[in-house]
C-alpha positions as CSV (number, residue, x, y, z in Angstrom):
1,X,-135.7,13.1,52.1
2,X,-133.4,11.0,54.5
3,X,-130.7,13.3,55.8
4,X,-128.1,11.1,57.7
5,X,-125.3,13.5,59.7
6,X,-124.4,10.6,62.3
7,X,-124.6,6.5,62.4
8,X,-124.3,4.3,65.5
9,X,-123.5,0.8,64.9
10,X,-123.5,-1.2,68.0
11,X,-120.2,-4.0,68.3
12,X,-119.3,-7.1,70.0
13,X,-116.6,-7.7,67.9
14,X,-117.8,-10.6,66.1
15,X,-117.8,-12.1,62.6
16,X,-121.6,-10.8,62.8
17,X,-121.3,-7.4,63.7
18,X,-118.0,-6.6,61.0
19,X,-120.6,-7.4,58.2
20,X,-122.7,-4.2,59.4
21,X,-120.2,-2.0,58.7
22,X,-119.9,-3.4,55.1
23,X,-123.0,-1.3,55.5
24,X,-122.4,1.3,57.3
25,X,-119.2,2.5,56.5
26,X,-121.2,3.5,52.6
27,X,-123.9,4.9,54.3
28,X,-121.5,7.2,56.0
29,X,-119.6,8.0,52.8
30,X,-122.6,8.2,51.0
31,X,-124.2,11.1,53.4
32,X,-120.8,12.6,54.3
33,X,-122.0,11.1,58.2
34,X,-120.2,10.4,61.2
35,X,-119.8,6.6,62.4
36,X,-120.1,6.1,66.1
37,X,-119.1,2.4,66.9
38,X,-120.4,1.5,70.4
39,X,-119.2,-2.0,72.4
40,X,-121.3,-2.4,75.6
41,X,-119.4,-4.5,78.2
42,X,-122.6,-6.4,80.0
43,X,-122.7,-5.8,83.6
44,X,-121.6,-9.0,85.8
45,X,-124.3,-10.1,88.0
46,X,-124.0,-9.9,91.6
47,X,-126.1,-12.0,93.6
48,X,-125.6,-10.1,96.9
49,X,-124.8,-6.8,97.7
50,X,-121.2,-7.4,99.1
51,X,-120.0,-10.3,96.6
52,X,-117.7,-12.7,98.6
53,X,-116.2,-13.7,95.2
54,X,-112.1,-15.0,95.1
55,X,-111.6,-12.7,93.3
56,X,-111.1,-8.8,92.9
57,X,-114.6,-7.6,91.1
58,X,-113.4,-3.8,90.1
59,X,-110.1,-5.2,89.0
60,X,-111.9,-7.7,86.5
61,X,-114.2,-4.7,85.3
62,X,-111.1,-2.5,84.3
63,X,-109.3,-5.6,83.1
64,X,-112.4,-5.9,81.0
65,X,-112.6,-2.3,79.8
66,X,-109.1,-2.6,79.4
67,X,-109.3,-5.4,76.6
68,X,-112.0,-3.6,75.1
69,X,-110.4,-0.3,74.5
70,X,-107.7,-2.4,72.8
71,X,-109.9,-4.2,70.8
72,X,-111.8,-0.8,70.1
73,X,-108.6,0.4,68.5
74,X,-107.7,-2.5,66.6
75,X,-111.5,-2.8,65.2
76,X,-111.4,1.0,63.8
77,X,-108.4,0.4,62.3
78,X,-109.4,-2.0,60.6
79,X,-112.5,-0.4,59.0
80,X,-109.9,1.9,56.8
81,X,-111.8,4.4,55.8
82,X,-111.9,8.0,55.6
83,X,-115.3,8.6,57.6
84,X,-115.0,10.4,61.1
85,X,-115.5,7.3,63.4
86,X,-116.6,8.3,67.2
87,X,-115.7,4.8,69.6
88,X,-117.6,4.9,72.4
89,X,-117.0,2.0,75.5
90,X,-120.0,1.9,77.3
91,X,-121.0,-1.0,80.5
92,X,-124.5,-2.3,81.8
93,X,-127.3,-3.7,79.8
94,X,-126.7,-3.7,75.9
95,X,-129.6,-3.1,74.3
96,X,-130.0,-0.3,76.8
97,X,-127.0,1.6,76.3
98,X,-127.3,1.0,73.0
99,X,-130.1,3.4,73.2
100,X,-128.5,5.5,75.6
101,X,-125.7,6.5,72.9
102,X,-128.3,6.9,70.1
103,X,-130.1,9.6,71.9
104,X,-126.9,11.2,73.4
105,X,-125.6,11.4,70.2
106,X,-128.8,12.5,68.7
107,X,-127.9,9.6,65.8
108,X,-130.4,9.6,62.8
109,X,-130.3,5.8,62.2
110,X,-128.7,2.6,64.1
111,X,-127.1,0.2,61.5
112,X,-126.9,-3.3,63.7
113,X,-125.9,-7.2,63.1
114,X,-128.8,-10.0,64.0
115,X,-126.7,-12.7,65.3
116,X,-129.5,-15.1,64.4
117,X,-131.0,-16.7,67.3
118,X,-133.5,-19.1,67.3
119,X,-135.6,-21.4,69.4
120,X,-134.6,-21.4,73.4
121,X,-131.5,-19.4,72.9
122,X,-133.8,-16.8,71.5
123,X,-136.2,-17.4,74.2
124,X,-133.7,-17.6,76.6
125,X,-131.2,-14.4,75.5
126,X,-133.6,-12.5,73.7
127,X,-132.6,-10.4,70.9
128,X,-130.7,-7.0,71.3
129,X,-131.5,-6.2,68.1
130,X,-135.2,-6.5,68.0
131,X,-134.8,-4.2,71.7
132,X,-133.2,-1.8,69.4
133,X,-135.9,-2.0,66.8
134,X,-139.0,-1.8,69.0
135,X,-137.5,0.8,71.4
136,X,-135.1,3.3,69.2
137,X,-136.2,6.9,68.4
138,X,-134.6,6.6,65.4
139,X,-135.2,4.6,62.3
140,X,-133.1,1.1,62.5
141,X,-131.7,-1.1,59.9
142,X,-131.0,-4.6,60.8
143,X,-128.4,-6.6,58.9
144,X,-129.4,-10.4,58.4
145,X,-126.6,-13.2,58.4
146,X,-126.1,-15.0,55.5
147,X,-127.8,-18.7,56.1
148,X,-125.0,-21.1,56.4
């Protein structure tokens, strides 16, 4: 039988990725589980090893972590509810440290939005979640849009 003792759902703080916690958030109720919610701020990309950028690189990085703590907050707030919710900031490559927190948390399922991608944008971006499906230890339930 499916025991579940702790949930990561992955956020960018979009419309998309609320709707997985309308998922989520029952699973972990349902199971008595613990919610980790993970944001991944994307790396920048550097195009040489000393950027010669106008501006100050590592004070746009903690800017950005910054604004994502206080969104963090805000978000978990939000959810109301009376499940144990871990926040974890994380930077670099999404899908990857996506991963990362699953194993590190030793999660026993990733609950995640599908922003809905198609044709050269899927092509082009790729899909975090389908990463997370093909690469994730654990089992990983996707959660579709509705079609507008």
């Amino acid at each position: 039988m499916l025991q579940l003792k702790r949930i990561l759902c992955p956020t960018d703080f979009s419309e998309a990725a609320r709707r997985a916690f309308d998922l989520a958030i029952p699973l972990a109720e349902a199971f008595g589980a613990e919610l980790y919610v993970i944001h991944v701020i994307p790396a920048l990309p550097y195009v040489e090893p000393r950027p010669t950028y106008h501006f100050d690189v590592p004070e746009y990085e903690r800017a950005l972590h910054e604004e994502a703590e206080r969104q963090m907050v805000a978000f978990v707030n939000e959810l109301a509810t009376r499940v144990v919710i871990h926040p974890i900031i994380a930077h670099g490559d999404v899908a990857a440290q996506i991963l990362r927190a699953a194993e590190e948390q030793a999660v026993d399922m990733i609950v995640i939005a599908t922003h809905g991608r198609t044709g050269w944008r899927h092509l082009v971006f790729g899909s975090v979640a389908e990463k997370i499906v093909r690469l994730a230890r654990c089992p990983v339930l996707t959660v579709r849009q509705p079609s507008a």
